[in-house]
matplotlib code that plots the C-alpha trace (Angstrom):
import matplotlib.pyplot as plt

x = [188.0, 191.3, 189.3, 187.1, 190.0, 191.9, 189.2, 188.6, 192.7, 191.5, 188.8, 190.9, 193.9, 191.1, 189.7, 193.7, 194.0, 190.8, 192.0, 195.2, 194.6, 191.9, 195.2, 197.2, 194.1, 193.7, 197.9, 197.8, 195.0, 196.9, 199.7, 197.6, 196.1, 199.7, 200.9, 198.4, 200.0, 202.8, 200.7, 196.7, 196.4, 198.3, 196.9, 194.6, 192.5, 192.6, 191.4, 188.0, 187.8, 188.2, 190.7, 194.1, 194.9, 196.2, 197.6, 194.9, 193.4, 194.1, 190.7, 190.8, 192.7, 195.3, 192.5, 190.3, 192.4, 193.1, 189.2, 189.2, 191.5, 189.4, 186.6, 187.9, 190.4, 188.2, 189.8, 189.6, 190.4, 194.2, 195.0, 197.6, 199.0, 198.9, 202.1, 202.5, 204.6, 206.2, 208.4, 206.0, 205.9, 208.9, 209.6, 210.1, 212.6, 210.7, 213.3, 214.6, 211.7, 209.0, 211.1, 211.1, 207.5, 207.0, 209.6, 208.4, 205.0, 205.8, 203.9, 206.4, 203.9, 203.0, 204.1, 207.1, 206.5, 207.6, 211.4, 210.7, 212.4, 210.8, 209.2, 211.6, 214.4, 213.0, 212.5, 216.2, 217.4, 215.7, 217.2, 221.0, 220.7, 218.4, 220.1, 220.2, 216.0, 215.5, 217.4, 215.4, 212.1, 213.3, 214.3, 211.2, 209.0, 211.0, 211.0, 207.7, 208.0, 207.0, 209.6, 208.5, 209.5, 207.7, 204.7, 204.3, 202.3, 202.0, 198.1, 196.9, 192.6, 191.6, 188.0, 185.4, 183.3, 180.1, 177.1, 174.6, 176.0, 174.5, 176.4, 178.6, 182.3, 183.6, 187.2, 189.0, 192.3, 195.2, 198.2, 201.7, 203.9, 206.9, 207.7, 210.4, 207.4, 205.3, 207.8, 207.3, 203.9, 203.7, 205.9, 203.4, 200.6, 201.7, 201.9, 198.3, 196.4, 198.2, 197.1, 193.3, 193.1, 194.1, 191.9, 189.5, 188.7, 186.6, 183.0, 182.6, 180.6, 183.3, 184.4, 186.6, 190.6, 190.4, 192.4, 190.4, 187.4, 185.9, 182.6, 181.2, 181.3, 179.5, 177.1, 176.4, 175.7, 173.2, 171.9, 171.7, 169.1, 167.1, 167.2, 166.4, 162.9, 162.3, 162.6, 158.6, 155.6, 155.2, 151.8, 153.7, 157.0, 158.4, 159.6, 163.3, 164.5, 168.2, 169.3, 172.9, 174.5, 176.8, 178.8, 180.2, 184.0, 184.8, 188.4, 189.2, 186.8, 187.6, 189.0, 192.6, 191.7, 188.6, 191.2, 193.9, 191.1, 189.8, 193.5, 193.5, 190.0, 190.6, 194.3, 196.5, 200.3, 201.5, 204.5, 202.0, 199.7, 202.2, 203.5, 200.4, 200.1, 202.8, 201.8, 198.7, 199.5, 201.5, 200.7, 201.2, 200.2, 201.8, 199.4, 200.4, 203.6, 201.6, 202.3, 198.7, 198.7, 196.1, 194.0, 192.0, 191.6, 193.6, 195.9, 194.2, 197.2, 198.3, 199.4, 198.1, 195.3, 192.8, 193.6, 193.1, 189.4, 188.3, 189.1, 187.4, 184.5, 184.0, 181.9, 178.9, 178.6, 179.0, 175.0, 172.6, 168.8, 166.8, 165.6, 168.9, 172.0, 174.6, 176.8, 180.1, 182.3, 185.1, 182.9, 180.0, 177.0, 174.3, 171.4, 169.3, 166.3, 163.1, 159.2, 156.0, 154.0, 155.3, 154.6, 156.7, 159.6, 159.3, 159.0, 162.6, 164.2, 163.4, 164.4, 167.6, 168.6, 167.9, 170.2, 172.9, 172.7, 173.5, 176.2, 177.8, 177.7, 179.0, 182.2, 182.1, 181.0, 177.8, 175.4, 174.9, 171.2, 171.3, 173.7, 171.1, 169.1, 166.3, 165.0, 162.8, 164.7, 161.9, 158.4, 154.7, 153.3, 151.3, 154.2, 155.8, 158.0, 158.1, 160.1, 162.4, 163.3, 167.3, 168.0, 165.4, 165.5, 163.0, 164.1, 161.9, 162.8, 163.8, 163.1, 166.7, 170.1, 173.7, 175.7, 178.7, 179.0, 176.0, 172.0, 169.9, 166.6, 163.4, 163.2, 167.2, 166.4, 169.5, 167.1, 167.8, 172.2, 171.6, 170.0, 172.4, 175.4, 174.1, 173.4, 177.2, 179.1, 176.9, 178.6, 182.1, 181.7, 181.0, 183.9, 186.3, 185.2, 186.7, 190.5, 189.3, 188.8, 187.7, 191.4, 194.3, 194.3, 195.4, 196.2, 194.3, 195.6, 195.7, 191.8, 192.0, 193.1, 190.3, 187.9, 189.0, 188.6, 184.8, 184.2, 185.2, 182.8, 180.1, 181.3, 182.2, 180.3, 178.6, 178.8, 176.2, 174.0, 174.5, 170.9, 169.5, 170.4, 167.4, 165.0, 166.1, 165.4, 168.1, 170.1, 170.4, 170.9, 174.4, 174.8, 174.6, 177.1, 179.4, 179.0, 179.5, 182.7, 184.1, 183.1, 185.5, 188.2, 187.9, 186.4, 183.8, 181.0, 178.0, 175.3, 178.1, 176.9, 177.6, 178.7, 181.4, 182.3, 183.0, 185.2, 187.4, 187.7, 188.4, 185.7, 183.2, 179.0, 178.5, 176.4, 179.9, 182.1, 179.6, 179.3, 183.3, 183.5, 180.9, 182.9, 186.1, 184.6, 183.0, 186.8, 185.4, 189.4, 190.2, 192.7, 191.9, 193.6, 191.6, 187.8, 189.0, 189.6, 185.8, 184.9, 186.2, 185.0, 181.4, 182.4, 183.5, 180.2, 178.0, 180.2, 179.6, 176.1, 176.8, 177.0, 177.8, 180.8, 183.3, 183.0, 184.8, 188.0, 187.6, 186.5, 188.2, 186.6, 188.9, 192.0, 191.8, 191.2, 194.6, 196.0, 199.5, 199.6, 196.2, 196.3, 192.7, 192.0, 189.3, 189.9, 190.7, 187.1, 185.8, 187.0, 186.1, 182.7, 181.5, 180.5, 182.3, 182.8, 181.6, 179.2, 177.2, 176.5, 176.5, 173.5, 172.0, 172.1, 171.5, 174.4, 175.4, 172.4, 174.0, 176.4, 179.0, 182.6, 184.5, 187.6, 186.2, 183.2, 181.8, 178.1, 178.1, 181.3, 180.7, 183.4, 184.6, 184.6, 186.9, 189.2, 190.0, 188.5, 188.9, 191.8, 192.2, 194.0, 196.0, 199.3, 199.0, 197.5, 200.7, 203.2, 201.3, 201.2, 205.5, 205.6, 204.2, 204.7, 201.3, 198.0, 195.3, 191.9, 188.6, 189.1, 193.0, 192.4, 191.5, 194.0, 196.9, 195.2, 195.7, 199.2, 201.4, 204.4, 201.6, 199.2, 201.0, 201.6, 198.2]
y = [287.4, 286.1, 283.4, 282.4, 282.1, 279.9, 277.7, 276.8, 275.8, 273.5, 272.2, 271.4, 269.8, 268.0, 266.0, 265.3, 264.1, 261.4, 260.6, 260.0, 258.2, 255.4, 255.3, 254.0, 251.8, 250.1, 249.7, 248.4, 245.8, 245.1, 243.7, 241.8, 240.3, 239.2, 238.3, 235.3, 233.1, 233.3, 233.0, 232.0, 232.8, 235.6, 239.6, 239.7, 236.5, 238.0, 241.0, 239.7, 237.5, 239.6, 237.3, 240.0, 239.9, 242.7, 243.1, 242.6, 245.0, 244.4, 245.4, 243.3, 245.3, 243.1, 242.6, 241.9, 238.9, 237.5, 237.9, 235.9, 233.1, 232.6, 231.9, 229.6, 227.7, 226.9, 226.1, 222.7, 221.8, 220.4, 217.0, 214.8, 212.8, 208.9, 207.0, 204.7, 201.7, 201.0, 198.7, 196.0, 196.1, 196.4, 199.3, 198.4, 202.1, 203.8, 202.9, 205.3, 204.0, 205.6, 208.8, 209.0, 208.3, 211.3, 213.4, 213.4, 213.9, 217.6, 220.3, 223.0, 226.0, 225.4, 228.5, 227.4, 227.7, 229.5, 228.0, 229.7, 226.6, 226.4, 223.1, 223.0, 223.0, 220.3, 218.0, 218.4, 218.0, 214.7, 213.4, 214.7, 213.6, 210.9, 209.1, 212.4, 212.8, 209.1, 209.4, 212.1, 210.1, 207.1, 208.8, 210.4, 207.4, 204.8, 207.7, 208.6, 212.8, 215.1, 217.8, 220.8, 223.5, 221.8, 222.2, 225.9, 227.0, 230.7, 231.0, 233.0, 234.0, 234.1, 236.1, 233.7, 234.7, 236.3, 234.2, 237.4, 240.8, 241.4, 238.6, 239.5, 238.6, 235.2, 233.5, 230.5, 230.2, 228.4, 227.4, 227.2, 224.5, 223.9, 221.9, 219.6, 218.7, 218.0, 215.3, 213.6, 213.7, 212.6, 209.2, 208.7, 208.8, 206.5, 203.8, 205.0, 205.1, 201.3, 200.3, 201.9, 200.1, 196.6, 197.2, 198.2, 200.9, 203.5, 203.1, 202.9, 205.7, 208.1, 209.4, 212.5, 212.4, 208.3, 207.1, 206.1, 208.4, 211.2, 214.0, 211.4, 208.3, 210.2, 211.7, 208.0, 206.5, 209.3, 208.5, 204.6, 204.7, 207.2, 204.9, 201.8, 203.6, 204.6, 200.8, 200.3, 201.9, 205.6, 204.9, 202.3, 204.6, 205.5, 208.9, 209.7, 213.0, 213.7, 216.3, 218.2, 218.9, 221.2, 221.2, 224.6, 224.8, 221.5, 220.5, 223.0, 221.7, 218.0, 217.0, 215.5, 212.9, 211.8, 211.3, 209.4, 206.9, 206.6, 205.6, 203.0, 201.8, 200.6, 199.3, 201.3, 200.3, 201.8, 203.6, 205.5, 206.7, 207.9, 209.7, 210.9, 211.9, 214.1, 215.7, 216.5, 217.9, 221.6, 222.9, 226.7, 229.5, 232.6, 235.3, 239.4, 238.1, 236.3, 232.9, 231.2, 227.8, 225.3, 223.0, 221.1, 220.5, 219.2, 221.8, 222.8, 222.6, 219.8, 216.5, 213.8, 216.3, 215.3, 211.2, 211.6, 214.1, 210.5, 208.2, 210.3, 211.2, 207.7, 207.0, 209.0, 206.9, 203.2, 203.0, 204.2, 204.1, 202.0, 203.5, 206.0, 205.9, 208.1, 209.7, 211.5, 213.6, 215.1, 217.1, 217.3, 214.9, 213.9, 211.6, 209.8, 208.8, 206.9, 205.6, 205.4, 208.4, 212.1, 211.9, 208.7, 210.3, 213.7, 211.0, 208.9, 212.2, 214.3, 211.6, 210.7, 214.4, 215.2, 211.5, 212.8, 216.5, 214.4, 211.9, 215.1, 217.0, 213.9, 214.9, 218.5, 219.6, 221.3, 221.6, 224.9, 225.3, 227.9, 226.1, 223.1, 221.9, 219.6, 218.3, 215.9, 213.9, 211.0, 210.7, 211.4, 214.9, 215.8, 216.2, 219.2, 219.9, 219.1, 220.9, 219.4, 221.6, 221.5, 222.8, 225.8, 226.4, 225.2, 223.9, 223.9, 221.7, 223.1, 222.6, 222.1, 222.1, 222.4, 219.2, 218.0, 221.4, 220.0, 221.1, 218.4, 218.4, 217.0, 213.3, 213.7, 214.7, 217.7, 220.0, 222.6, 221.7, 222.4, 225.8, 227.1, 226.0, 227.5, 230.9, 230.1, 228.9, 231.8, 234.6, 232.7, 232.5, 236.4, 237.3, 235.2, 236.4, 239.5, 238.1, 236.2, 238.4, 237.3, 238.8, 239.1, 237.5, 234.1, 231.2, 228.5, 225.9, 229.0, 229.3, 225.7, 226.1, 228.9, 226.7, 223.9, 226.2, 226.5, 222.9, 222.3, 224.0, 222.0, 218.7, 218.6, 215.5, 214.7, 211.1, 211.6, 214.4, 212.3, 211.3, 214.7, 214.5, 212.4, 216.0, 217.3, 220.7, 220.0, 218.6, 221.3, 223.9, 222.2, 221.8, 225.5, 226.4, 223.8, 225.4, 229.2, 227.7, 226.5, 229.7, 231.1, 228.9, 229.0, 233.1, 231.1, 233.4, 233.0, 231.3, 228.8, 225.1, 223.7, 220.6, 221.9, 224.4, 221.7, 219.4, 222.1, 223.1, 219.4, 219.5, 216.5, 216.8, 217.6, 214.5, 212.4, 214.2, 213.6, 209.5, 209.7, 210.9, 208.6, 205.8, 206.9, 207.3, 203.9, 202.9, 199.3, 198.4, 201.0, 203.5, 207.0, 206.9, 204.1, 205.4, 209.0, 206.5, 204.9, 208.9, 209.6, 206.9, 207.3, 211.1, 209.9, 208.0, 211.0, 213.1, 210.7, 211.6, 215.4, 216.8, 220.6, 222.5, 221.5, 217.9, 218.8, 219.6, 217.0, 213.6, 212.0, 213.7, 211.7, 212.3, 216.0, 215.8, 213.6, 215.9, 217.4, 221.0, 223.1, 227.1, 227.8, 231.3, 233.9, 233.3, 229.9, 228.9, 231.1, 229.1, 225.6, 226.4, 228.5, 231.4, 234.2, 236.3, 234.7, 236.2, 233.6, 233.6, 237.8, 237.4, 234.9, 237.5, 240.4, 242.5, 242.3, 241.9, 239.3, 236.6, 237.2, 236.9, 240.6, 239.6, 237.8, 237.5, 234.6, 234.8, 232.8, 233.6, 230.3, 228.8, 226.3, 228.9, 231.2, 228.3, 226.2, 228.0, 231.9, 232.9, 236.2, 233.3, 231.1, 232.5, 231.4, 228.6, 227.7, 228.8, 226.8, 223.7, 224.0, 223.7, 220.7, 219.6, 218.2, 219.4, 221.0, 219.7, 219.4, 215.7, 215.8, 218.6, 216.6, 214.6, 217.7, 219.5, 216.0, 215.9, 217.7, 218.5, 220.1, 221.8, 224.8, 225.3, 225.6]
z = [83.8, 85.2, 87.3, 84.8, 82.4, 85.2, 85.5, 82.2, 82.1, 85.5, 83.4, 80.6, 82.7, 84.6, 81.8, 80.7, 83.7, 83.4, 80.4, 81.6, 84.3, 82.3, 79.6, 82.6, 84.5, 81.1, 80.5, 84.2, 83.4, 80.4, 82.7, 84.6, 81.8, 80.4, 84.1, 84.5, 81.8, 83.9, 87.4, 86.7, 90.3, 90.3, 91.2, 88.6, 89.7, 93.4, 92.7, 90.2, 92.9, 95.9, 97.0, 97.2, 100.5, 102.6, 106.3, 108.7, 110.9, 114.5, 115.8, 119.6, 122.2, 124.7, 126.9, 124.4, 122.9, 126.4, 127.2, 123.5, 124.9, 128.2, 126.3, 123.6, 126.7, 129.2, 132.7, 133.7, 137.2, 137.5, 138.0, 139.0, 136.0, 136.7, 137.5, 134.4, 134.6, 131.5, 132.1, 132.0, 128.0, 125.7, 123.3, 119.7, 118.7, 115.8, 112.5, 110.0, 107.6, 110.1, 110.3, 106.5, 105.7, 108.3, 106.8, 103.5, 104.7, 106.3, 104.7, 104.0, 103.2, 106.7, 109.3, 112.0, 115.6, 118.5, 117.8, 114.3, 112.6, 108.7, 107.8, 105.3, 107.8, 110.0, 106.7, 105.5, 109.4, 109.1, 106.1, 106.3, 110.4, 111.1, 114.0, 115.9, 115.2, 115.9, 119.3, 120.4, 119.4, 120.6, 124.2, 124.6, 123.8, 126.1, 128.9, 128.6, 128.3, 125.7, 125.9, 127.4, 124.7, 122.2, 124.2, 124.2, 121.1, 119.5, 119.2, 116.5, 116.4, 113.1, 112.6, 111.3, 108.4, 109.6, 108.2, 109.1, 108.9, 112.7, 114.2, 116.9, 116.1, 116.7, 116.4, 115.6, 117.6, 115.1, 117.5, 115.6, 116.7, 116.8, 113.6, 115.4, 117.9, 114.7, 113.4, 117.4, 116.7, 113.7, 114.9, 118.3, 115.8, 113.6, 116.4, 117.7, 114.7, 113.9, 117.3, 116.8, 113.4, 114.2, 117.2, 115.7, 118.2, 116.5, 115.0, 111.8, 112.0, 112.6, 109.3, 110.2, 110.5, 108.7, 106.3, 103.1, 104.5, 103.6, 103.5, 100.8, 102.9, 105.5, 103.1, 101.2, 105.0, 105.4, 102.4, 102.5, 105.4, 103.2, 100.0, 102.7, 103.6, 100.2, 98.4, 99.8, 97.9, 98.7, 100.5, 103.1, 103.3, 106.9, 107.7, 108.2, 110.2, 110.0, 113.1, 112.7, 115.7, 116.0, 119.9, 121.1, 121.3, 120.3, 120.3, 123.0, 125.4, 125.6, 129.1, 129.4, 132.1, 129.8, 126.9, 128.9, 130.6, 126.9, 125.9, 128.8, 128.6, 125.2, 125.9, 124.2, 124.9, 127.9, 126.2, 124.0, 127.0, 128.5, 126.1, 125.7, 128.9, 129.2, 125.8, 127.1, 130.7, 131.0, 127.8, 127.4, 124.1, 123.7, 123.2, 122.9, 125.3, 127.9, 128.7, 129.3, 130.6, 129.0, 131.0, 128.0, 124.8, 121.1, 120.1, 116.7, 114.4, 116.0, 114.5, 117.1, 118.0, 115.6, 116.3, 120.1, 119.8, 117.8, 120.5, 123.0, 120.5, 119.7, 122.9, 121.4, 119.0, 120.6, 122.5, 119.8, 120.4, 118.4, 115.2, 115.3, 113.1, 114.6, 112.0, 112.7, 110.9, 113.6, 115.8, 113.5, 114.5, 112.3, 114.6, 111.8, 113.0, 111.3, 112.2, 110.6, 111.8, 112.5, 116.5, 117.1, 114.6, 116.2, 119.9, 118.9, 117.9, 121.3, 123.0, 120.5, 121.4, 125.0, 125.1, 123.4, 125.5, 128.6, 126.8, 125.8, 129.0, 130.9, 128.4, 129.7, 126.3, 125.1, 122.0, 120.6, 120.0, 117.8, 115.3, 115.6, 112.4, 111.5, 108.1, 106.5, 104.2, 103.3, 104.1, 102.8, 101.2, 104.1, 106.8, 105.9, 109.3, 113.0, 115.8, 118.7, 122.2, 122.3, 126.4, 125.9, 122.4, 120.1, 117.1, 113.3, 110.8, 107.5, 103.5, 103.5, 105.6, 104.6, 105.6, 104.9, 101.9, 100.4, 100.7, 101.6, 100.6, 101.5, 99.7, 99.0, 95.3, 95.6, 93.8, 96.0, 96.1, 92.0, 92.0, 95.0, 92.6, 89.7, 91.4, 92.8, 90.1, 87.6, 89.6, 89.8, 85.8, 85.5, 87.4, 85.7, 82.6, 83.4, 83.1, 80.2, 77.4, 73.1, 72.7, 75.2, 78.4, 79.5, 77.1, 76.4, 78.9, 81.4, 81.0, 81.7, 84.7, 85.3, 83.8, 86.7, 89.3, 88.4, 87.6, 90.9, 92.4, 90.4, 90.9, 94.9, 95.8, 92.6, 93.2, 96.1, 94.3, 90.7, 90.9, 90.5, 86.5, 85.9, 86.1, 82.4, 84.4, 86.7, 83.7, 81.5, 84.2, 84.7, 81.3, 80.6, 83.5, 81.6, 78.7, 79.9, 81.5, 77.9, 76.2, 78.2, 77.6, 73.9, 73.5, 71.5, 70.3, 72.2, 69.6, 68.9, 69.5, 72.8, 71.5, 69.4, 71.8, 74.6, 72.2, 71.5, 75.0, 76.1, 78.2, 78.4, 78.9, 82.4, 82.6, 81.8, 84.2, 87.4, 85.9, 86.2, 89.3, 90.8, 89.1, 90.6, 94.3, 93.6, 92.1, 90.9, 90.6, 88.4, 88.4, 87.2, 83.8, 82.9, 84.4, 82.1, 78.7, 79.8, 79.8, 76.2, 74.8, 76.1, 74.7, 71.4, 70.9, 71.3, 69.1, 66.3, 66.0, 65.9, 62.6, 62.3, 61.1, 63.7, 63.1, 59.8, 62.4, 64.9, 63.9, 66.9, 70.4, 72.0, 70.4, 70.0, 73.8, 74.1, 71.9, 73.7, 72.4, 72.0, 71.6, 70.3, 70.2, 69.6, 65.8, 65.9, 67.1, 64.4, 62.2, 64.1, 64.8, 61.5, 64.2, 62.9, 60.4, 57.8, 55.0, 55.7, 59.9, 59.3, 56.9, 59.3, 62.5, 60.5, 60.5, 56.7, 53.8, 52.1, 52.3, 49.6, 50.0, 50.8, 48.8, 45.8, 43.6, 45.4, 46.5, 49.7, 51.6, 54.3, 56.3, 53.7, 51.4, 53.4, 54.3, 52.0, 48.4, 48.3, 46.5, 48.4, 51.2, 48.5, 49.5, 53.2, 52.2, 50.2, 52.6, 54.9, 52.7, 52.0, 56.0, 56.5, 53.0, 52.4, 50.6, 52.8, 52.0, 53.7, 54.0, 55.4, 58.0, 60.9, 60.8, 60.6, 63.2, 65.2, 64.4, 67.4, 64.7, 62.3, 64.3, 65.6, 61.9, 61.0]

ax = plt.figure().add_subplot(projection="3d")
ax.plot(x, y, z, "-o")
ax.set_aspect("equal")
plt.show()
């Protein structure tokens, strides 16, 4: 009896306990909730989005990690660094307006190096003592030495995301420098990358680590040969391949005597390649304690790194085959490659590769087959896929391939690029809803932010896969990822229009956002401010021909968007977009039998009615109408809710 009795009081003070504990997960969420108009990005967005971080694990052993760094380093055999003669060519001192422009270029969220100086340290250094920073640069260039201490990095492996769950681990090794060393760097590659552009030293091809470059320019070039064979009739249309290599290693693998005879090949001033020189040669990481001396390689996290991989890179690109374009974006290599039947593509590309295999070994670096992908982007129905050998691997082309973060499709319609981004930005959208309740939660230019976040997603490159909005399929499945988005933003019930739910979320068509950004890669001599007015205007002239309820509130598209201050809510929209409740919309979904008004004797209780005609309201409405000392009317109330001064008292 005793136990029985005792575990019915465990019972009971078990199920307080739940209860208890769901009070407190629910106050907690609460918090969260109330936190992000303070921080959008703040706990609650990192955990929906999986995103909280937490100390890693240290899962490699000491002999593991050093295994690790004999793998990523490879040994190169020494060699004796050249005597340069610089006294041949005069040094011009770098000036306090080159020290400046470097200064206030330093990243301060960036970690310090082994000398554990802060970014923000170095910066300030620079400004309050620039003579002392401009001797040192100046004494290193004109003697031709790279201090020593700033040539020992701290390497750090970071664990790459597996892309099957059976892969074996792999890592990328980040090598924190010293920040001083940075600022050095940054001065050396100022007078390189001037020297390389004036030059004209790299092929045009080369679209990684450029000023004025980016992943589009290398996706449009890609393109442009596609659109070239597809101007003919589809019956007399070529066929164009496009093979992605990807090179094992990369930055860590290129040879330092390769890079210095690059540097004198193409005649780069003496002072710089010696510099250079002594930047390369002696090079050390810290790892678990161990001092490991480097024999090749960019220091990834370095500043002049990325400017001296292009110089040596470039000479993959400079004897192309006939029938090949060679794209390159850093280490990433794209061979293009056309003809009229599949055996002479499949012929040109063989060869194109097996080339580029030996070009590339010559550089003491190799082509990972297994990372190797073909595709069809142009060419007739009936050739569906061919196959290249890459060393002993045979190779399949696909229905699609991931370059440059976009999918590629056969006949470059970005069919496939659209559903992967819906599937992508769908989940995204669930997620966020989470932190983005009808009522509570973040405020509306918080869910804006939110909102962003997701766009972003959608739009990356638009301007190359803009041409996919001619399939009204295609069309409408962006549309209806934009218009989840601004649900969200405005806690808009779900069977309000999409029209009226995007003008009072500020956000454009999807259709309008992709022209912009097409128009703003394309610039035309317009600055941004100007190609967003082109945006709202072509906005404003397909909000004239709407006509529902909400076009009682907004008149303008354009100037509600411009409008400074915006807090629509959950009840707010209600009352904007006549989704709510209303007598009317409850009839019309079946949740109330008829439409009258709860408060007063009229029959239809609509959105006009409750607004601006049911008496049970005219209080607030007068009190509202002393405020802003005006009448509120049907007519008048687009223009107050326009009004800065008068809308947060409406």
């Amino acid at each position: 009896m005793i136990n029985l009795h005792l575990r019915s009081i465990y019972k009971g003070l078990k199920k307080e306990l739940k209860k208890l504990i769901s009070k407190e997960k629910e106050k907690a969420w609460r918090g969260l909730l109330e936190e992000l108009d303070d921080d959008v990005w703040g706990k609650g967005y990192q955990i929906i989005t999986r995103k909280l971080k937490t100390t890693p694990k240290i899962s490699l052993t000491k002999e593991e990690m050093l295994t690790q760094v004999e793998k990523l380093f490879p040994k190169h055999a020494p060699t004796t660094p050249e005597n340069i003669d610089t006294k041949q060519e005069n040094f011009i001192n770098f000036t306090r307006q080159e020290l400046k422009m470097v200064a206030d270029n330093i990243k301060l969220k960036k970690s310090p190096g082994p000398d554990g100086i802060p970014p923000v340290v170095a910066r300030e250094f620079c400004k309050i003592y620039p003579e002392i920073m401009l001797e040192v640069c100046n004494g290193c260039m004109r003697e031709g030495t790279f201090p020593e201490t700033w040539k020992t990095a701290k390497m750090c492996l970071i664990e790459k995301p597996k892309k099957n769950k059976n892969d074996s681990n792999t890592y990328r090794p980040i090598c924190l420098i010293s920040t001083l060393g940075k600022i050095l760097e940054a001065m050396i590659k100022q007078r390189l990358e001037s020297e390389i552009e004036n030059k004209k030293l790299l092929n045009e091809n080369q679209f990684g680590f450029r000023k004025k470059r980016s992943t589009l320019d290398a996706l449009s070039a890609v393109l442009a040969i596609v659109d070239e064979n597809n101007r003919v009739s589809y019956g007399h249309r070529g066929l164009v391949a496009m093979v992605t290599i990807d090179i094992q290693n990369a930055f860590n693998s290129a040879p330092w005597r390769q890079i210095n005879a690059t540097l004198k090949e193409k005649e780069i001033s003496v002072h710089i390649r010696k510099i250079v020189q002594s930047y390369l040669y002696d090079r050390y990481i810290t790892v678990e304690k161990n001092r490991i001396q480097v024999t090749s390689g960019v220091p990834q996290g370095s500043v002049l790194g990325p400017t001296l991989w292009n110089l040596f890179y470039n000479r993959v690109l400079e004897h192309p085959l006939p029938n090949t374009t060679l794209i390159a974006y850093a280490d990433d290599l794209a061979i293009i490659v056309s003809a009229k039947t599949k055996d002479k593509l499949r012929e040109i590309a063989q060869t194109a590769v097996s080339r580029m295999a030996r070009e590339l070994e010559g550089m003491q670096l190799k082509i990972a087959p297994q990372k190797t992908e073909i595709v069809l982007l142009s060419g007739r129905r009936k050739v569906i896929e061919m196959d290249l050998t890459v060393g002993n691997t045979l190779i399949t082309s696909k229905k699609s391939i991931k370059y440059m973060g976009i999918n590629l499709d056969k006949d470059t319609r970005m069919r496939e690029h659209v559903n992967i981004i819906y599937n992508k930005v769908t989940d995204l959208v669930n997620v966020l809803a989470r932190i983005q309740p009808n009522i509570g939660g973040p405020q509306f230019q918080r869910r804006k932010c939110l909102a962003n976040a997701a766009l972003s997603v959608i739009l990356y490159a638009s301007p190359i896969w803009e041409r996919v909005l001619k399939f009204n399929t295609y069309h409408n499945k962006l549309e209806q990822l934009n218009r989840r988005i601004a649900l969200r933003v405005v806690s808009g019930y779900r069977t309000a229009p999409t029209a009226a739910i995007l003008a009072i979320a500020k956000i454009p068509p999807i259709a309008l956002q992709i022209k912009e950004r097409k128009r703003v890669y394309e610039r035309n001599g317009l600055n941004r401010k100007i190609l967003r007015e082109q945006t709202l205007d072509s906005w404003n002239e397909e909000w004239n021909n709407y006509n529902g309820w909400a076009k009682t509130f907004i008149k303008d598209v354009k100037l509600w968007t411009k409008k400074e201050w915006t807090n629509t809510n959950y009840f707010l929209t209600q009352a904007l977009t006549g989704h709510g409740v209303f007598g009317t919309y409850l009839e019309r979904i079946g949740k109330q039998q008829d439409a009258e008004c709860w408060y007063c004797a009229c029959r239809e209780d609509s959105p006009e009615h409750t607004i601006f005609i049911c008496p049970e309201w005219d209080g607030l409405r007068l009190e509202t109408e002393n405020k802003i000392k005006g009448k509120i009317t049907k007519e008048n109330i687009s223009e107050l809710l326009t009004n800065n001064r008068k809308y947060g008292t409406l």
